[in-house]
C-alpha positions as CSV (number, residue, x, y, z in Angstrom):
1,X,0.0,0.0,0.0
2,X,1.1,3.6,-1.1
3,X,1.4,6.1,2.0
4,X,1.3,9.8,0.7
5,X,3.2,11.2,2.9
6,X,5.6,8.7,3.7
7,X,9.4,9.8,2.9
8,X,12.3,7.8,1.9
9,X,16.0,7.9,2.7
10,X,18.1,8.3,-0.1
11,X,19.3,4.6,0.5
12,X,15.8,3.6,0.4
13,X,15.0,5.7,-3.1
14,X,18.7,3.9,-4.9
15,X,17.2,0.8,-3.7
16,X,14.1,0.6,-5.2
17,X,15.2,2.7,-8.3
18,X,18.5,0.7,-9.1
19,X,19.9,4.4,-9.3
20,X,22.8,4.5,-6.9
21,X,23.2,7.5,-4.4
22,X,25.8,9.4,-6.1
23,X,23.6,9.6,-9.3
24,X,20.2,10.4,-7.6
25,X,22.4,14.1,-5.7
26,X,23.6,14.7,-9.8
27,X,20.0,14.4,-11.0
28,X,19.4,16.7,-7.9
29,X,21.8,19.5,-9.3
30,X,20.9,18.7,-13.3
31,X,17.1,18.3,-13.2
32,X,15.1,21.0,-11.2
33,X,11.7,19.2,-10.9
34,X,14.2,16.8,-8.4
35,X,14.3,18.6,-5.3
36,X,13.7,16.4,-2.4
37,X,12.9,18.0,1.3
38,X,15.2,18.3,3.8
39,X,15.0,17.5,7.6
40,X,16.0,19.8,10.1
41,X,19.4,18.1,10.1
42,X,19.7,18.6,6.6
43,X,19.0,15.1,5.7
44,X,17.2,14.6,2.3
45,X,13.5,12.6,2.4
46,X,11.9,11.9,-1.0
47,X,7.8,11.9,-1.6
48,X,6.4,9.0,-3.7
49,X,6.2,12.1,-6.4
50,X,10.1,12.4,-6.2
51,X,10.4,8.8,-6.7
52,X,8.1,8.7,-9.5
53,X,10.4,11.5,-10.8
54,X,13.7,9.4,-10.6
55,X,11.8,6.6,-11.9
56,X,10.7,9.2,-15.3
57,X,14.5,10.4,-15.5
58,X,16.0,7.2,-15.3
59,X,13.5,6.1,-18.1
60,X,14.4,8.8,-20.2
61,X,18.0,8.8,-19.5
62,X,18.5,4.8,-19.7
63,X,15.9,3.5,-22.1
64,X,15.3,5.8,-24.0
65,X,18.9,7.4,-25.0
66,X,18.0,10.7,-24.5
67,X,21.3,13.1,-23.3
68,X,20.4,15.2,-20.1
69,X,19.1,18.4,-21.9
70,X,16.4,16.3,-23.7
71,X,15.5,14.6,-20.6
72,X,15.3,18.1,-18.9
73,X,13.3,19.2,-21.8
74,X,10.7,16.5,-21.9
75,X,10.5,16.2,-18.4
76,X,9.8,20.2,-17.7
77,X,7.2,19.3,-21.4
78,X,5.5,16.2,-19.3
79,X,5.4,18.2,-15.6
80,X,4.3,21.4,-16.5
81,X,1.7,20.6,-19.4
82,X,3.9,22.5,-22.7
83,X,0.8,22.3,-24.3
84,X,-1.7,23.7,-22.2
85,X,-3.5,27.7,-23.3
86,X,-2.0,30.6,-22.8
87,X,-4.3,33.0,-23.8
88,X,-8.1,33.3,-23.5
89,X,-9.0,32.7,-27.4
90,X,-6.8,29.5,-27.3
91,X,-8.5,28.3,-23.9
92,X,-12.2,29.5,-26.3
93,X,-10.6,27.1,-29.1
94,X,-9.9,24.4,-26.8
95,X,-13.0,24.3,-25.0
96,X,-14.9,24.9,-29.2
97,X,-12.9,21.6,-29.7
98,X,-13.7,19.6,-26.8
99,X,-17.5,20.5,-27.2
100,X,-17.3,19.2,-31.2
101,X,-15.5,16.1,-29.5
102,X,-18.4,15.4,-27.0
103,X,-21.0,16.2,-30.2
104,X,-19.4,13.8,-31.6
105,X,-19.3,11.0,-29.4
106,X,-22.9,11.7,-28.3
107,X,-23.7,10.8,-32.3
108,X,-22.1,7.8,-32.5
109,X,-24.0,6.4,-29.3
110,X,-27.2,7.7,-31.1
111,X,-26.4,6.2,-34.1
112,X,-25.5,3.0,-32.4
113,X,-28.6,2.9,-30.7
């Protein structure tokens, strides 16, 4: 079972990432979305999001070949939603779009009826 708010050790996260504890501090420094909290003795404690970070970066990295810019890039991409509106007549668009999508959808359940 998955606890929310439990936090790992460093040893804990190498172990159940394969990545060892001198790699997880360098993807600390090289990829910002990996910051892991620190206790009051300055000890690091990563969140089942961080983990699931580590797990994305060492995906990218490993499997698929990308250098450490492009993993940056397509992490910041997957994180931060690239694609979402920035202005009020793209958000208009978007939402034009989604309603001709549910139109849609609604007439092909008609027609299947």
């Amino acid at each position: 079972m998955v606890h929310p708010n439990r936090r790992y050790a460093i040893s804990e996260v190498s172990e159940q990432t394969g990545v060892a504890i001198h790699v997880l501090r360098q993807w600390e420094a090289r990829f910002p979305q990996l910051k892991p909290k620190r206790d009051r003795a300055n000890r690091r404690y990563y969140t089942e999001a961080d983990i699931e970070i580590v797990r994305r970066i060492k995906q990218l990295l490993r499997h698929e070949n990308l250098r450490t810019a492009g993993a940056r890039k397509r992490l910041a991409q997957e994180l931060i939603g690239e694609g979402r509106p920035k202005t009020n007549s793209e958000i208009v668009d978007l939402i034009d779009r989604i309603e001709a999508e549910a139109r849609a959808i609604l007439d092909l359940l008609d027609d299947s009826r």
